[in-house]
NUKE-818150 format. One record per residue: residue number from 1; residue in three letters; x, y, z of N, C-alpha, C in turn. Coordinates in Angstrom, 2 decimals. Layout:
nukol:NUM, lummi:ala, n.X:X, n.Y:Y, n.Z:Z, ca.X:X, ca.Y:Y, ca.Z:Z, c.X:X, c.Y:Y, c.Z:Z
...
end
This chain:
nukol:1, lummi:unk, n.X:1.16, n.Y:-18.26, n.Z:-0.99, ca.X:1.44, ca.Y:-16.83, ca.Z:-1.05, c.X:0.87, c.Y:-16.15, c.Z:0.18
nukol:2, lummi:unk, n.X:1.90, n.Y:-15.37, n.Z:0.70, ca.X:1.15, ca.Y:-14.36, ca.Z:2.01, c.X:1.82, c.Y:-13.05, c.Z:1.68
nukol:3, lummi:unk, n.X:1.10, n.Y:-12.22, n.Z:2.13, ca.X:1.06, ca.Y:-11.01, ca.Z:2.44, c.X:0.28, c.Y:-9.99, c.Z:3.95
nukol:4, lummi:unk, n.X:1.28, n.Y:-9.91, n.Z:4.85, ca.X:0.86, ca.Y:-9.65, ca.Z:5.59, c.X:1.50, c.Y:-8.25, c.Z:6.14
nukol:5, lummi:unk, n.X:0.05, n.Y:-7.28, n.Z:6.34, ca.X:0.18, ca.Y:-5.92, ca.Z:6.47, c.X:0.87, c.Y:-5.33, c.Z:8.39
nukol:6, lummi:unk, n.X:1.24, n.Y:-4.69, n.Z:8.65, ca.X:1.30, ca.Y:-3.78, ca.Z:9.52, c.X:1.88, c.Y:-2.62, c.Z:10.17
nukol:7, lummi:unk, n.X:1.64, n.Y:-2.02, n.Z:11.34, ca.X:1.98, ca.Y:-0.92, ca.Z:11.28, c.X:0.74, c.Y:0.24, c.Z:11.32
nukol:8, lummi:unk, n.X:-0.35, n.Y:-0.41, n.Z:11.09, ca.X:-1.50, ca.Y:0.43, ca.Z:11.66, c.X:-2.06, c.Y:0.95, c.Z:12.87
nukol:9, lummi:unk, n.X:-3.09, n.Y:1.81, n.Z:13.22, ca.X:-3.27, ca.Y:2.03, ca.Z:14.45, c.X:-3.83, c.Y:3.48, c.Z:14.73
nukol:10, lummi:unk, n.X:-4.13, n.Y:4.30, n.Z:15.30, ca.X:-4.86, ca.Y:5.39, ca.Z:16.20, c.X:-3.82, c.Y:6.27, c.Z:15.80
nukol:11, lummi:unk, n.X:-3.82, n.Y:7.44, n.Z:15.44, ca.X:-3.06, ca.Y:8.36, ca.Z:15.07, c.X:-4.10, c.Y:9.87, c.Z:14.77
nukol:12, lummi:unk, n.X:-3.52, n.Y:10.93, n.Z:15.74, ca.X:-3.91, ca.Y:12.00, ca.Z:15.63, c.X:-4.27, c.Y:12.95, c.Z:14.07
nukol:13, lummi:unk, n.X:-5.25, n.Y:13.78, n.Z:13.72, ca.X:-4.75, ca.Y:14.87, ca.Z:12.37, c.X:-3.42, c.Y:15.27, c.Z:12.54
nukol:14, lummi:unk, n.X:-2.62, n.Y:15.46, n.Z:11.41, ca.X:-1.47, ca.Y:15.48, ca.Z:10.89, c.X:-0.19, c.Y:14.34, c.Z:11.38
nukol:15, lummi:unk, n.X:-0.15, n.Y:13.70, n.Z:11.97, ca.X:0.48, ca.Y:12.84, ca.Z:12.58, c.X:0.88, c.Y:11.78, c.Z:11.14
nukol:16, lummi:unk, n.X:1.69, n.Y:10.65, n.Z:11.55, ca.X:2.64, ca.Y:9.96, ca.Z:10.42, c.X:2.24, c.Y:8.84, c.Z:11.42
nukol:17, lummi:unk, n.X:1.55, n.Y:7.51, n.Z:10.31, ca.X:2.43, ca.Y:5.96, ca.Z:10.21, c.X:2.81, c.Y:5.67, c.Z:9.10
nukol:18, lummi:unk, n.X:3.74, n.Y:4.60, n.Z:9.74, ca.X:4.15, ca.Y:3.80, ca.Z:8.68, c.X:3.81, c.Y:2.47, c.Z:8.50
nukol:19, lummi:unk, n.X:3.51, n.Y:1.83, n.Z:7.45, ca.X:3.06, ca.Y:0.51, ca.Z:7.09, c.X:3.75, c.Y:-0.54, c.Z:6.47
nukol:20, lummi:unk, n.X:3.56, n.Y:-1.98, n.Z:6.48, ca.X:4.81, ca.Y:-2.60, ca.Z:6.37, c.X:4.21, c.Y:-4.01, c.Z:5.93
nukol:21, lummi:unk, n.X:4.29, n.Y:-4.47, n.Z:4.41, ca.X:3.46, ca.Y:-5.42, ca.Z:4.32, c.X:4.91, c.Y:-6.68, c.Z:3.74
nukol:22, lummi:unk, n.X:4.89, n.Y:-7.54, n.Z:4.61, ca.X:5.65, ca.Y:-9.23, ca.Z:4.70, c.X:5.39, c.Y:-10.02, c.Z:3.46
nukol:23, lummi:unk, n.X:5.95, n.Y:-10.37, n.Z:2.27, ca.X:5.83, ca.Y:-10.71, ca.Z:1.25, c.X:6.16, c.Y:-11.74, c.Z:1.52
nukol:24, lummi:unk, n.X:5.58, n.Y:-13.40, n.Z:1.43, ca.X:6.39, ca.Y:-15.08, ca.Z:1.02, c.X:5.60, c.Y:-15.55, c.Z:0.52
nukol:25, lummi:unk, n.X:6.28, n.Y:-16.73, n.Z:-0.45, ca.X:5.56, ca.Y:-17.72, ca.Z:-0.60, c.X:5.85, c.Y:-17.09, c.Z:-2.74
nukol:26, lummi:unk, n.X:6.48, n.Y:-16.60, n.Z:-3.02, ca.X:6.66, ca.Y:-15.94, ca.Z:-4.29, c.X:7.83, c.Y:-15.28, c.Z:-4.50
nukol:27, lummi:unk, n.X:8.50, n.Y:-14.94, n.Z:-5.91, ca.X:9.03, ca.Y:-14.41, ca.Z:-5.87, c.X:9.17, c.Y:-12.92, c.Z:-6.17
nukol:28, lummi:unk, n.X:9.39, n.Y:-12.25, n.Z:-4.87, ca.X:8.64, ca.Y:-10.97, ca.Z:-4.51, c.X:9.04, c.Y:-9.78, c.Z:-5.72
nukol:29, lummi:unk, n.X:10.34, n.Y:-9.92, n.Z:-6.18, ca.X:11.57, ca.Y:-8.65, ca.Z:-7.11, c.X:10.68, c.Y:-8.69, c.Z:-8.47
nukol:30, lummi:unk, n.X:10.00, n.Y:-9.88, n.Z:-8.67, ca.X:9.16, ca.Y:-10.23, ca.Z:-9.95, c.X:8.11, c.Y:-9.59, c.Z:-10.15
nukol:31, lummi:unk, n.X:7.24, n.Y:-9.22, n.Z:-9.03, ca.X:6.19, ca.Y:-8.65, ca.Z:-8.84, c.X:5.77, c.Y:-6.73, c.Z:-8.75
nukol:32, lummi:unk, n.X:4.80, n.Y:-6.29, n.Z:-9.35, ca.X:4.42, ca.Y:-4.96, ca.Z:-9.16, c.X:3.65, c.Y:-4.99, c.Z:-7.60
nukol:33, lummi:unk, n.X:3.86, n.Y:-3.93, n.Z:-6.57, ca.X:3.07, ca.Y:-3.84, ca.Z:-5.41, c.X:2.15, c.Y:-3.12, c.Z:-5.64
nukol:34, lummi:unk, n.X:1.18, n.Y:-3.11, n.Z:-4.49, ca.X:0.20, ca.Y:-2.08, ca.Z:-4.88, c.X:-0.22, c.Y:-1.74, c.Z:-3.44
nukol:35, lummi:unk, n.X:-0.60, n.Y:-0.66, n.Z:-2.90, ca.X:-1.68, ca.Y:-0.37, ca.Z:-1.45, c.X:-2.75, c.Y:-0.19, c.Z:-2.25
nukol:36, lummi:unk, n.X:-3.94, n.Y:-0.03, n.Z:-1.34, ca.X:-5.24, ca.Y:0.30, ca.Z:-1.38, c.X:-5.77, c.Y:0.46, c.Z:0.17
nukol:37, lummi:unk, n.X:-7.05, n.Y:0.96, n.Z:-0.09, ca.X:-7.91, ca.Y:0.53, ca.Z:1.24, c.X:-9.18, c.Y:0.95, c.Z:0.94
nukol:38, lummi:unk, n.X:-9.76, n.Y:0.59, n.Z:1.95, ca.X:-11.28, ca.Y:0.91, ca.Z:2.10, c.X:-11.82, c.Y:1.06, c.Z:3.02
nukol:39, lummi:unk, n.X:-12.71, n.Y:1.91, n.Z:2.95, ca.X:-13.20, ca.Y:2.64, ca.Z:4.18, c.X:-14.41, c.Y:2.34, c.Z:4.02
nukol:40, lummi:unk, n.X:-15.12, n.Y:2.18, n.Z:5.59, ca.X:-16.52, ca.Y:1.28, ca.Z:5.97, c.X:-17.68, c.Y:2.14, c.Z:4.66
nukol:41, lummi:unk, n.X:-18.53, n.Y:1.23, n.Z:4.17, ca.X:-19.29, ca.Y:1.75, ca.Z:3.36, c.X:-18.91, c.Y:2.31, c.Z:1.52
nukol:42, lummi:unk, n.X:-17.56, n.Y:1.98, n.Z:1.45, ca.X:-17.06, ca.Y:2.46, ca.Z:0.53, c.X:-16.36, c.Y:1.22, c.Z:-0.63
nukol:43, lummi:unk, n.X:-16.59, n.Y:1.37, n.Z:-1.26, ca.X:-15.48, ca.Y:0.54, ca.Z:-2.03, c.X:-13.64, c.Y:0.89, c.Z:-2.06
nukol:44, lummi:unk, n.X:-13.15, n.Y:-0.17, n.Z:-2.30, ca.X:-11.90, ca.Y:-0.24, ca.Z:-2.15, c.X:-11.01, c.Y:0.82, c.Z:-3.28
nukol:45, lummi:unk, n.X:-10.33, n.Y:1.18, n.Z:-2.79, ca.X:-9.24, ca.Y:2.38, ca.Z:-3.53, c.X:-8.01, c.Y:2.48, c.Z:-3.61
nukol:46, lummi:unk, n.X:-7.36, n.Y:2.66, n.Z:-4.61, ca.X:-6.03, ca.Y:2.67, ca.Z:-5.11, c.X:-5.36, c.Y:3.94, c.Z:-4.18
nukol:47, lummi:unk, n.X:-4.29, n.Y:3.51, n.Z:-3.49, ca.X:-3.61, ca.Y:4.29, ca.Z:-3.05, c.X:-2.01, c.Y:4.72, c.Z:-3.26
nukol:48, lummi:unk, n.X:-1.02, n.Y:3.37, n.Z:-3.86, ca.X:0.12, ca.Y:3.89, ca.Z:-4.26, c.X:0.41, c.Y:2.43, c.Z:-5.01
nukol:49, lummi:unk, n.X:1.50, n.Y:2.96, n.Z:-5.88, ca.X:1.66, ca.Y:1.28, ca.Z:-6.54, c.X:3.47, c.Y:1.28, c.Z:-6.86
nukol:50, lummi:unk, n.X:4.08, n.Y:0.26, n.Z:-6.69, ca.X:5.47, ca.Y:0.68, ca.Z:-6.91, c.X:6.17, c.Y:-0.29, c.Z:-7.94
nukol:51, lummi:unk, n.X:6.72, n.Y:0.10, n.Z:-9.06, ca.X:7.07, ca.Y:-1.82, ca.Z:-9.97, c.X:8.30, c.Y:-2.12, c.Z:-9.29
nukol:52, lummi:unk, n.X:8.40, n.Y:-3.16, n.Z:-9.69, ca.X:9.35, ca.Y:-4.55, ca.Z:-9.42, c.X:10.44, c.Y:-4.13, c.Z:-8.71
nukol:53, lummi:unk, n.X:11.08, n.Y:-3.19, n.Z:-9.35, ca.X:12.73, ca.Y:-2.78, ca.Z:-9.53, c.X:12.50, c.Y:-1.76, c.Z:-8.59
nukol:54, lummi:unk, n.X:11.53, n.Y:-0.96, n.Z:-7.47, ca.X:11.32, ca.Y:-0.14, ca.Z:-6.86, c.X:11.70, c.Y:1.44, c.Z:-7.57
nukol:55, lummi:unk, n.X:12.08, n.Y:1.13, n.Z:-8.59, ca.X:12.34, ca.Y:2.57, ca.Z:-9.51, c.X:10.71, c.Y:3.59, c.Z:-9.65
nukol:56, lummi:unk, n.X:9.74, n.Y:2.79, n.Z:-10.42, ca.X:8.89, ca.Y:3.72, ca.Z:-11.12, c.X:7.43, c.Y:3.77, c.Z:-9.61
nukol:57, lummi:unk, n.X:7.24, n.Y:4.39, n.Z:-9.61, ca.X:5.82, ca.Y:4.52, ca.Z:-8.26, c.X:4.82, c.Y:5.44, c.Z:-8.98
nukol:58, lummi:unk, n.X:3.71, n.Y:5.26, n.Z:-8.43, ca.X:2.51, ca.Y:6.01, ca.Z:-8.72, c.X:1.79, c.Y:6.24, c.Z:-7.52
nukol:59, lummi:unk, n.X:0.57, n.Y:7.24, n.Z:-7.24, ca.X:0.40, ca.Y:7.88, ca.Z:-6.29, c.X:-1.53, c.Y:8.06, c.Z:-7.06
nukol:60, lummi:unk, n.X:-2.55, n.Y:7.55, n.Z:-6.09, ca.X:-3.45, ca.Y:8.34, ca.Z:-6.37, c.X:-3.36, c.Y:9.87, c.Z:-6.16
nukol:61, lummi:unk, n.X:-4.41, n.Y:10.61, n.Z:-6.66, ca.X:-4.28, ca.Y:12.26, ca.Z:-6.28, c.X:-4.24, c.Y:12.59, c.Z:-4.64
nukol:62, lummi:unk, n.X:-4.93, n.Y:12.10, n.Z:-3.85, ca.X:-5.09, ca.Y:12.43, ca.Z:-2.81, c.X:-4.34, c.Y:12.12, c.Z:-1.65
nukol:63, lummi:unk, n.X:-3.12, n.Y:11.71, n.Z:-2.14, ca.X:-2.31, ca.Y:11.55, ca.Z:-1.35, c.X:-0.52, c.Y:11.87, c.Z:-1.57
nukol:64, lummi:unk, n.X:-1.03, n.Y:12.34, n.Z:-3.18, ca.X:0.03, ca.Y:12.51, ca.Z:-3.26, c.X:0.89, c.Y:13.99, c.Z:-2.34
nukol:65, lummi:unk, n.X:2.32, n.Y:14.17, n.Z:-2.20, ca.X:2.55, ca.Y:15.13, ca.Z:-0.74, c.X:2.97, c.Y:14.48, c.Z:-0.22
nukol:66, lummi:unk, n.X:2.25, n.Y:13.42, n.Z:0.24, ca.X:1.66, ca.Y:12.77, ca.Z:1.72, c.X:1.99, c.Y:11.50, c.Z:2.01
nukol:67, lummi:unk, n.X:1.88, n.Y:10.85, n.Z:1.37, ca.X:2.29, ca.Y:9.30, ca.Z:1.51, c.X:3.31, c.Y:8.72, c.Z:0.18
nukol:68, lummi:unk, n.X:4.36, n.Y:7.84, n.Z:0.94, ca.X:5.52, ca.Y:7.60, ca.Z:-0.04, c.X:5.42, c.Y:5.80, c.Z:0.32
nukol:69, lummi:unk, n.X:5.44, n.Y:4.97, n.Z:-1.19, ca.X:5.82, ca.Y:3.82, ca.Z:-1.34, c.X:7.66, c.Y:3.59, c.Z:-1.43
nukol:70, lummi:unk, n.X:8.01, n.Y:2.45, n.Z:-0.72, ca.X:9.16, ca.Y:1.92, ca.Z:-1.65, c.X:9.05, c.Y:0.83, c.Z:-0.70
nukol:71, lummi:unk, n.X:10.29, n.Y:0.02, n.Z:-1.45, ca.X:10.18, ca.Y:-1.70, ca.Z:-1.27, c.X:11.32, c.Y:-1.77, c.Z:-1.17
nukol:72, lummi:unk, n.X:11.96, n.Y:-2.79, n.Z:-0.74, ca.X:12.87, ca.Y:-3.77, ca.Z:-0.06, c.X:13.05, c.Y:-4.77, c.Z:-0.35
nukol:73, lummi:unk, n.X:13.59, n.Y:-5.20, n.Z:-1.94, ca.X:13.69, ca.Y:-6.70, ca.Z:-2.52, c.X:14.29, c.Y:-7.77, c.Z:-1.69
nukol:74, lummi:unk, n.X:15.16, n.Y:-7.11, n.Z:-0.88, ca.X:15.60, ca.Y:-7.86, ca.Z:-0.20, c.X:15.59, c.Y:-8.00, c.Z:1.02
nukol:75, lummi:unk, n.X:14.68, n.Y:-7.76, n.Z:1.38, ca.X:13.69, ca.Y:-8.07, ca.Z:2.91, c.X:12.73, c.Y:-8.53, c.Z:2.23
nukol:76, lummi:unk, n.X:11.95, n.Y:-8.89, n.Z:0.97, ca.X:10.73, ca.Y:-9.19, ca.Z:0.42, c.X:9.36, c.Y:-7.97, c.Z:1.39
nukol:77, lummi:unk, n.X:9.20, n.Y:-6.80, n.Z:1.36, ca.X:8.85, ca.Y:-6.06, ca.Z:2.31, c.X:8.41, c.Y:-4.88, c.Z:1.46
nukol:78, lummi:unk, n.X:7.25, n.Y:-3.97, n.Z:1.53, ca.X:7.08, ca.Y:-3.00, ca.Z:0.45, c.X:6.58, c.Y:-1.79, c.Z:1.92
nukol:79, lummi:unk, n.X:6.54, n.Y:-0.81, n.Z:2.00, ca.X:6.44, ca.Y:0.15, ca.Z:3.04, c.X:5.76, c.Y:1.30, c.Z:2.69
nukol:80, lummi:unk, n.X:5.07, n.Y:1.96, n.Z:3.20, ca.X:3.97, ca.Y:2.80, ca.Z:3.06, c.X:3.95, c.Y:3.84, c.Z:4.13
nukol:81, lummi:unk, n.X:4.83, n.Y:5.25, n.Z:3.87, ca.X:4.86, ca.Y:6.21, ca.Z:4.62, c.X:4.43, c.Y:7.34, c.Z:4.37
nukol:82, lummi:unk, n.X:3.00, n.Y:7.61, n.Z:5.19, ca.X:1.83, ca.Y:8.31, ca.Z:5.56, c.X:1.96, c.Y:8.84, c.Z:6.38
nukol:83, lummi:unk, n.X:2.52, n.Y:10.55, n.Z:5.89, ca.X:2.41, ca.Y:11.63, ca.Z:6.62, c.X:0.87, c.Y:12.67, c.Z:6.35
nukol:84, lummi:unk, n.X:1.10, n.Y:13.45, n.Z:7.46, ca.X:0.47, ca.Y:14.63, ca.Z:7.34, c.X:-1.09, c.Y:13.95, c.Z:7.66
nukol:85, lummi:unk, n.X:-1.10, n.Y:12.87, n.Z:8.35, ca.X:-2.49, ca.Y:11.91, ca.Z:7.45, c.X:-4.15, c.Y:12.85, c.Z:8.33
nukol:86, lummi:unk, n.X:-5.12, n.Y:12.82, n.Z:7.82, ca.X:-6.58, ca.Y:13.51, ca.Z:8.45, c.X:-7.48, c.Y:12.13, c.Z:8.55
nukol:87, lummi:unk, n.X:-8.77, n.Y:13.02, n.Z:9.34, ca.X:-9.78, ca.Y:11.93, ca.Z:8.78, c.X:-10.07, c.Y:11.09, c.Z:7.78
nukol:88, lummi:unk, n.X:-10.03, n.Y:11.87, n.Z:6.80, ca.X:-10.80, ca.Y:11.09, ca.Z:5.56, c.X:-9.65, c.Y:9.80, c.Z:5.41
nukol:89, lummi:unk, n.X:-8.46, n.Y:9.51, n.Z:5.75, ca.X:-7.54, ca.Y:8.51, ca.Z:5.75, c.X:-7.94, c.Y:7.57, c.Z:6.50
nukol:90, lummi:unk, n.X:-8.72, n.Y:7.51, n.Z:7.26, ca.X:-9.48, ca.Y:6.31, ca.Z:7.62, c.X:-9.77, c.Y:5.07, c.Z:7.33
nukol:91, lummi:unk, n.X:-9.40, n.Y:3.97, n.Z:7.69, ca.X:-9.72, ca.Y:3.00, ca.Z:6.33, c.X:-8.42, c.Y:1.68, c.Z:7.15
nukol:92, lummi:unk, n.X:-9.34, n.Y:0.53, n.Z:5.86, ca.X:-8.19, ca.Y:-0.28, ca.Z:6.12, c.X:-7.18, c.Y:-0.59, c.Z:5.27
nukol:93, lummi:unk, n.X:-6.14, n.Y:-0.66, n.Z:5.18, ca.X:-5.11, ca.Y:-0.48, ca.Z:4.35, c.X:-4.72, c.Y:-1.77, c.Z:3.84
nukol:94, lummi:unk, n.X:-4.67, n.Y:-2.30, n.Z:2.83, ca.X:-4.50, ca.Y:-3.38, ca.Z:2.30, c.X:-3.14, c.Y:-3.37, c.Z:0.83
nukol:95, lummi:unk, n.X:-2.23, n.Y:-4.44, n.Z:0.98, ca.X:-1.02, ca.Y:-4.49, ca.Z:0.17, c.X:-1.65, c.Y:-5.50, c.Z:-0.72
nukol:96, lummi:unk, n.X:-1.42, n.Y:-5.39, n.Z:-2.00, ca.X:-1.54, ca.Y:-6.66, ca.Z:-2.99, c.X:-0.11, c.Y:-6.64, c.Z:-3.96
nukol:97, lummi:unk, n.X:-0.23, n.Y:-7.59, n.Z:-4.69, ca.X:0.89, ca.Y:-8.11, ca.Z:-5.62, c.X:0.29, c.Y:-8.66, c.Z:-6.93
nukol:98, lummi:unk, n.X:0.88, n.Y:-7.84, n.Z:-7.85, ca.X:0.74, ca.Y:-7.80, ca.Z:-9.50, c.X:1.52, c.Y:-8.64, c.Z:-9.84
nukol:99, lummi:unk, n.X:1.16, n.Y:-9.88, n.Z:-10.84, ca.X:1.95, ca.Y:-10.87, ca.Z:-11.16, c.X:2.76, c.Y:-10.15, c.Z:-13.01
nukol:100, lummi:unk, n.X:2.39, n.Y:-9.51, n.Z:-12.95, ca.X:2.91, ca.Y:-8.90, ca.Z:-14.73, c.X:4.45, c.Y:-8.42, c.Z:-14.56
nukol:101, lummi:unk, n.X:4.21, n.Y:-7.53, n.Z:-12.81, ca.X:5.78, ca.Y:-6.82, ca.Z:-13.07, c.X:6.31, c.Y:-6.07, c.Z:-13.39
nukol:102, lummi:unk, n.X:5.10, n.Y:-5.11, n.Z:-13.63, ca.X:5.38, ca.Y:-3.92, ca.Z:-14.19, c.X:6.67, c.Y:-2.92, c.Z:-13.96
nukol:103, lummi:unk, n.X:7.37, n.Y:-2.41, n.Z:-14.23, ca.X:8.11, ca.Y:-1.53, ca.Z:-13.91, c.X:7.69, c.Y:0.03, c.Z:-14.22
nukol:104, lummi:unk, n.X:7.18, n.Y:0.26, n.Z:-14.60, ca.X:6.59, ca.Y:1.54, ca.Z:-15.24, c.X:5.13, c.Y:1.28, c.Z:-15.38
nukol:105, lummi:unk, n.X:4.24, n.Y:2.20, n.Z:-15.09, ca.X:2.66, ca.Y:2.48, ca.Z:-15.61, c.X:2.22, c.Y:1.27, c.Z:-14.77
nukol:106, lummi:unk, n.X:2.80, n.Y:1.34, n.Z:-13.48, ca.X:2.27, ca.Y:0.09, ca.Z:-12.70, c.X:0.42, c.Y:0.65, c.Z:-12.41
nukol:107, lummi:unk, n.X:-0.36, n.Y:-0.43, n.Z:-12.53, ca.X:-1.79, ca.Y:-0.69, ca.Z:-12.51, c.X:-1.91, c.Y:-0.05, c.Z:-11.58
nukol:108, lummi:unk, n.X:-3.85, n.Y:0.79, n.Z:-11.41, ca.X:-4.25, ca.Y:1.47, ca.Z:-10.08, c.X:-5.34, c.Y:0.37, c.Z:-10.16
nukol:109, lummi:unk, n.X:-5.87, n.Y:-0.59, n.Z:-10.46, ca.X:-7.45, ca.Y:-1.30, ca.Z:-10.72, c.X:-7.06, c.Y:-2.34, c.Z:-9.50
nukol:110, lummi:unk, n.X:-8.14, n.Y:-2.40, n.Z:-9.27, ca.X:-8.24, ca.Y:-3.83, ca.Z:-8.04, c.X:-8.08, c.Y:-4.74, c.Z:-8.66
nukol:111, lummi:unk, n.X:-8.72, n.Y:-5.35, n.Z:-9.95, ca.X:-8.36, ca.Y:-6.20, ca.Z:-10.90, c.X:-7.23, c.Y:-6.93, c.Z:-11.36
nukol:112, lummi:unk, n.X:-6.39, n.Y:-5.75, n.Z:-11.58, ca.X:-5.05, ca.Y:-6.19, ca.Z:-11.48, c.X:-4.40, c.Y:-7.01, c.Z:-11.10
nukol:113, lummi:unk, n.X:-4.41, n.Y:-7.10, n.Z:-9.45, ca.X:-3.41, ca.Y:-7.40, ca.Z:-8.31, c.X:-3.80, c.Y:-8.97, c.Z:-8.30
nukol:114, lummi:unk, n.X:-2.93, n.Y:-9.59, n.Z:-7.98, ca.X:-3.46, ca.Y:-10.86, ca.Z:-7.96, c.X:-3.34, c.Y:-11.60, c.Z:-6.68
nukol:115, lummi:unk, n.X:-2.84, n.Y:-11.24, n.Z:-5.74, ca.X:-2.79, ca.Y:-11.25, ca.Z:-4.04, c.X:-2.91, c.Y:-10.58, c.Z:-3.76
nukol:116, lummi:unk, n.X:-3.41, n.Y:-10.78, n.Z:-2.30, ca.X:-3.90, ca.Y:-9.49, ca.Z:-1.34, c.X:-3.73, c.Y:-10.06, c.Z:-0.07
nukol:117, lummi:unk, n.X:-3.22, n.Y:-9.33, n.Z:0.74, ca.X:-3.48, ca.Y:-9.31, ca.Z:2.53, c.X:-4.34, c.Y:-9.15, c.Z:3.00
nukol:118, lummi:unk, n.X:-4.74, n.Y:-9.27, n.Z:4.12, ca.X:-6.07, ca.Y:-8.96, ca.Z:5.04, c.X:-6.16, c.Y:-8.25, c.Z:5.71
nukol:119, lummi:unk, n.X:-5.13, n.Y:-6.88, n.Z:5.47, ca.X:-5.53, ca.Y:-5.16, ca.Z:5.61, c.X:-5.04, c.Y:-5.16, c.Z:7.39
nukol:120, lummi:unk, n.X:-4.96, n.Y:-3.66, n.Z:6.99, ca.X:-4.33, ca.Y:-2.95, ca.Z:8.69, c.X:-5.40, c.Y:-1.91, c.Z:8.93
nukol:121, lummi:unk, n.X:-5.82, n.Y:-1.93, n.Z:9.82, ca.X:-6.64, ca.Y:-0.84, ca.Z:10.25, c.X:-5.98, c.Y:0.48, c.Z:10.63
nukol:122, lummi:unk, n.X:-6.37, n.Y:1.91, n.Z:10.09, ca.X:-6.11, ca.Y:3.08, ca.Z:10.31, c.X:-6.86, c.Y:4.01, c.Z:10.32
nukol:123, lummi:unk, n.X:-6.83, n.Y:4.44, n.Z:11.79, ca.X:-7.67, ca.Y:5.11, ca.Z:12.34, c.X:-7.07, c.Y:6.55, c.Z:12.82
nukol:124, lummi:unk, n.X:-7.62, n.Y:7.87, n.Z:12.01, ca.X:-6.87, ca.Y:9.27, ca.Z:12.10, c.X:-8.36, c.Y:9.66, c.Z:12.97
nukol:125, lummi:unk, n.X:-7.88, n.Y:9.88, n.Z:14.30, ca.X:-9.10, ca.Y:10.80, ca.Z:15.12, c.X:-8.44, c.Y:11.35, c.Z:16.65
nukol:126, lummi:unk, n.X:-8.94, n.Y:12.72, n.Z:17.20, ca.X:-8.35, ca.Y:13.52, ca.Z:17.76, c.X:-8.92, c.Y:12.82, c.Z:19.27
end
């Protein structure tokens, strides 16, 4: 199983990336996605989660506005577009994969996810 993130990088206050995490090794349409990240000193945090069928998404509070999930069953590919983004977005951004499949009431817990990538760095500074 891999998952590999990118699309990170140096980006001004209010400015937009986009993120782009490479799903193989599974079968990806089966699976709930999830972002997170974490920022130095912090524990890791739920940031958007999308089920299987790319229909149902969830959004922590602090981003919601601002950053939009959807996926690409058929690119195996889940995407993460982060507008408007500030400081406190700082962090490294990390994709995982829920083996349940949720389609609805997809999981925010780290627990959950049962793969993970090895994160994109994003850095919002003027």
């Amino acid at each position: 199983v891999h998952l590999v993130e990118s699309g990170g990088g140096l980006v001004q206050p209010g400015g937009s990336l986009r993120l782009f995490c490479a799903a193989s090794g599974f079968t990806f349409s089966s699976y709930g996605m999830g972002w997170f990240r974490q920022a130095p000193g912090k524990e890791r945090e739920f940031v958007a989660a999308i089920g299987r069928s790319g229909v149902g998404t969830y959004y922590a509070d602090f981003v919601k506005g601002r950053f939009t999930i959807s996926r690409d069953n058929t690119k195996n590919t889940v995407y993460l577009q982060m507008d408007n983004l500030n400081r406190e977005d700082t962090a490294v951004y990390y994709c995982a994969a829920e083996s349940v499949g949720h389609m609805w009431n997809i999981p925010s817990a780290v627990a959950e996810y049962d793969y993970w990538g090895q994160g994109t760095q994003v850095t919002v500074s003027s």
